[in-house]
C-alpha positions as MATLAB code, in Angstrom:
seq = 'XXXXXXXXXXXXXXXXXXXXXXXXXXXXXXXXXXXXXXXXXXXXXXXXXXXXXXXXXXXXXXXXXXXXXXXXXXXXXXXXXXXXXXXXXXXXXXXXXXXXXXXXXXXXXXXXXXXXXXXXXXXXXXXXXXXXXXXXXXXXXXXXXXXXXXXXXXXXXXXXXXXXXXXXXXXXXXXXXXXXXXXXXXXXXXXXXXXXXXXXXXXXXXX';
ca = [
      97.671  130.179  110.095;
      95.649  133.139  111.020;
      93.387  133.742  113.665;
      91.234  135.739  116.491;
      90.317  135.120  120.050;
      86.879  136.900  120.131;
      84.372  137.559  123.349;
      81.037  137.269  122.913;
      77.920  136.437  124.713;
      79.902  135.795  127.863;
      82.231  133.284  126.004;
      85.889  133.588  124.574;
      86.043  131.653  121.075;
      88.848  131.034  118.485;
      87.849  131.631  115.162;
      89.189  131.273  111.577;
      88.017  132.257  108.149;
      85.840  130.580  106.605;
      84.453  128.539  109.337;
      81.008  129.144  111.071;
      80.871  129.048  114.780;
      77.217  128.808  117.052;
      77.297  131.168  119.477;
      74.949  133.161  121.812;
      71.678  134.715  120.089;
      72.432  137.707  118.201;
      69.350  140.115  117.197;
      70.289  140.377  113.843;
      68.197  139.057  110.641;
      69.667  135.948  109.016;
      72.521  137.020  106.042;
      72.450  140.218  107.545;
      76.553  141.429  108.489;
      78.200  141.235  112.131;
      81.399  143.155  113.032;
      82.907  142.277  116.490;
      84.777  144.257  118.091;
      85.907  142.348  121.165;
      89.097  140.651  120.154;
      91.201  139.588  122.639;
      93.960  138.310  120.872;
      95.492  138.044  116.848;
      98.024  135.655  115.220;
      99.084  136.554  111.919;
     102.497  134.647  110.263;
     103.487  133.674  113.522;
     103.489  137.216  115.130;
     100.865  137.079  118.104;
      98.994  140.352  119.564;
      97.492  140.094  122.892;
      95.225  143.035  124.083;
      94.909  144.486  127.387;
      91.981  143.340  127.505;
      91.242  144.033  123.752;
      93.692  144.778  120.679;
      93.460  148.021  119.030;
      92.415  148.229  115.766;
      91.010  144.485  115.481;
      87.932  143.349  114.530;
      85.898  140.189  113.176;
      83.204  140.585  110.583;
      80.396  137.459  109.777;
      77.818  136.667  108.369;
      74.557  135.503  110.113;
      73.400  132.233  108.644;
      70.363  131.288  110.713;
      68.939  130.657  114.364;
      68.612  127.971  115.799;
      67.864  126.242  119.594;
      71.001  123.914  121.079;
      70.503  120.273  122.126;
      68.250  119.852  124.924;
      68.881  119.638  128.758;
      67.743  118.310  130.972;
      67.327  119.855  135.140;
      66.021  117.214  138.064;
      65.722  118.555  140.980;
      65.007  116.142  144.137;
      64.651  117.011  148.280;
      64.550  113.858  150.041;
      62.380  112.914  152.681;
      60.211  115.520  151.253;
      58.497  113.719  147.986;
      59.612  116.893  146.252;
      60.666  116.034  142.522;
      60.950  119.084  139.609;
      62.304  117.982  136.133;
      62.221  120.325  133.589;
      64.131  120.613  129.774;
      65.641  123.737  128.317;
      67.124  124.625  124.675;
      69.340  127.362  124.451;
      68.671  130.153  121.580;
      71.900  130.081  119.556;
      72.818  131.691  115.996;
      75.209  130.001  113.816;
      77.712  132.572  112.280;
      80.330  132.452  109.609;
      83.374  134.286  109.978;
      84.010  136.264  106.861;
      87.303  138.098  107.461;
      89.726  139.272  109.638;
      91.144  143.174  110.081;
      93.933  144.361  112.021;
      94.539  148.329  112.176;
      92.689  149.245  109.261;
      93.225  146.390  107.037;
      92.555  142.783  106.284;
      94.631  140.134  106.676;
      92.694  137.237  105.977;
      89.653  136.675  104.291;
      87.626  134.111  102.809;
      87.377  134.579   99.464;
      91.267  136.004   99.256;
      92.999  133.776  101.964;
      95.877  135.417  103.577;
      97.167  138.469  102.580;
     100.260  138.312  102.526;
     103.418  137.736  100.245;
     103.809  133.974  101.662;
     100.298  133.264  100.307;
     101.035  129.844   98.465;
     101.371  130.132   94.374;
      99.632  128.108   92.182;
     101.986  125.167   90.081;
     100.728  123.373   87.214;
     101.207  119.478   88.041;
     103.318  119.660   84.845;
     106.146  121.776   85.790;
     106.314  120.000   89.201;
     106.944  116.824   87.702;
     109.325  118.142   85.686;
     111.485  119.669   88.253;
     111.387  116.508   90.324;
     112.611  114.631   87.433;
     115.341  116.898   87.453;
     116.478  116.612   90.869;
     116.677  112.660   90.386;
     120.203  111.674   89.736;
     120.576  110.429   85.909;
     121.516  106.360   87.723;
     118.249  106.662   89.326;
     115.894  107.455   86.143;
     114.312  104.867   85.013;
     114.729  103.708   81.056;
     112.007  102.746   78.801;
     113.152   98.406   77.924;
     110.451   96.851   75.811;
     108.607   93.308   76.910;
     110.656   91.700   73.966;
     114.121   92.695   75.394;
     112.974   92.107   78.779;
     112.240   88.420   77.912;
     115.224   87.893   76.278;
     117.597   88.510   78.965;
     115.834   86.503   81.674;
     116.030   83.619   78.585;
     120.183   84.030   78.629;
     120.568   84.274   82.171;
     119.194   80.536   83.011;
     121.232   77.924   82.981;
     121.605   75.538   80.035;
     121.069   72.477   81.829;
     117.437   73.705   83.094;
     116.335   74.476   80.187;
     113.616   72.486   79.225;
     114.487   70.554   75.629;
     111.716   68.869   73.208;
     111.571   64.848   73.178;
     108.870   63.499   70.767;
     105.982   61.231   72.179;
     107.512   58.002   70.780;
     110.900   58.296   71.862;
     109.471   58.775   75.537;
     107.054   56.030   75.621;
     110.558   53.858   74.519;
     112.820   54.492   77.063;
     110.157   54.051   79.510;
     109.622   50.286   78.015;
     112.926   49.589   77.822;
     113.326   50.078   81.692;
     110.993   48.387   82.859;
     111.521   44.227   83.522;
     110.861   41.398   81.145;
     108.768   39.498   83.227;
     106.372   42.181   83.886;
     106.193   42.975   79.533;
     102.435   41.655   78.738;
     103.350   38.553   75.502;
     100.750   38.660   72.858;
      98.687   35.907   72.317;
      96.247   35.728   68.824;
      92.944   34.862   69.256;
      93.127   31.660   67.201;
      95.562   29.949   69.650;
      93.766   31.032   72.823;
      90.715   28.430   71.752;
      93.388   25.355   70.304;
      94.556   25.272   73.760;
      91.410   25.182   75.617;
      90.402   21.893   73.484;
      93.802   20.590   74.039;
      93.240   20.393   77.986;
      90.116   19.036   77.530;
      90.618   16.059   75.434;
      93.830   15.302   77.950;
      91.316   15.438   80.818;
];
């Protein structure tokens, strides 16, 4: 990470590339350029400069992007015993500023558009080849191998136990083992319904 300690307006501020910053009012139009010369410090690939006060050669150039007025605040002022009360609001004029680039005895070493210049800038991989070279660090046990749903299904099917597999017993053959366990007394006896009236007439003559 790159970076600058800058002084302006009164203030010290750390900036970066590509980031905008609201600072005191500058009188400069809006995307009009900036260069700043007070830098009082510069990290660049983990090598820090620190000036005395300010670093040779450094400087900070931005790009005004507008003016604008800060939140409000707000100022009582109160004497007691003396019905004395003052309240009064102020907005501070500010400019918002993007920081553009970054130069360090004569050249740049970061910028926004090219990043940092330097040789351990980050490359670009295609996803592609990255996959592919993690594949190839996997150890061959590890890799994963292509069984279909079919194959799959068939060796869960051999693994189970005989006994719990489920066999097929037709409807009828069911319903007669479950008659011939239960009791004879409890078996319902058919009874026509020609003999169900012969014995009703039989009771009644015997009354």
């Amino acid at each position: 990470m790159t970076y600058a300690i800058i002084e302006t307006g009164g203030k010290q501020l750390r900036v970066e590339t590509g980031r905008f910053y609201d600072i005191e009012l500058l009188h400069n139009e809006p995307d009009e350029k900036v260069t700043i010369s007070s830098v009082l410090l510069v990290q660049h690939n983990g090598e820090v400069t620190i000036g005395q006060p300010l670093v040779a050669g450094a400087t900070v150039e931005g790009t005004v992007m507008r003016h604008l007025r800060d939140r409000k605040v707000l100022v009582y002022k109160m004497k007691p015993k003396k019905k004395t009360r003052k309240k009064r609001g102020h907005r501070q004029e500010i400019t918002r500023l993007m920081i553009d680039s970054i130069s360090f005895n004569g050249s740049v070493i970061t910028s926004e558009e090219g990043g940092v210049a330097s040789s351990e800038a980050p490359q670009e991989v295609p996803v592609v080849e990255a996959l592919q070279e993690v594949a190839q660090e996997l150890p061959q046990e590890e890799a994963p191998q292509e069984v279909s749903v079919a194959e799959a299904l068939q060796e869960v099917a051999q693994e189970l136990p005989q006994e719990e597999a489920p066999q097929e017993v037709p409807v009828v053959e069911a319903l007669q083992e479950v008659a011939q366990e239960l009791p004879q007394e409890e078996v319902a006896q058919e009874v026509s319904v020609a003999e169900a009236p012969q014995e009703t007439l039989t009771e009644t003559t015997a009354e």
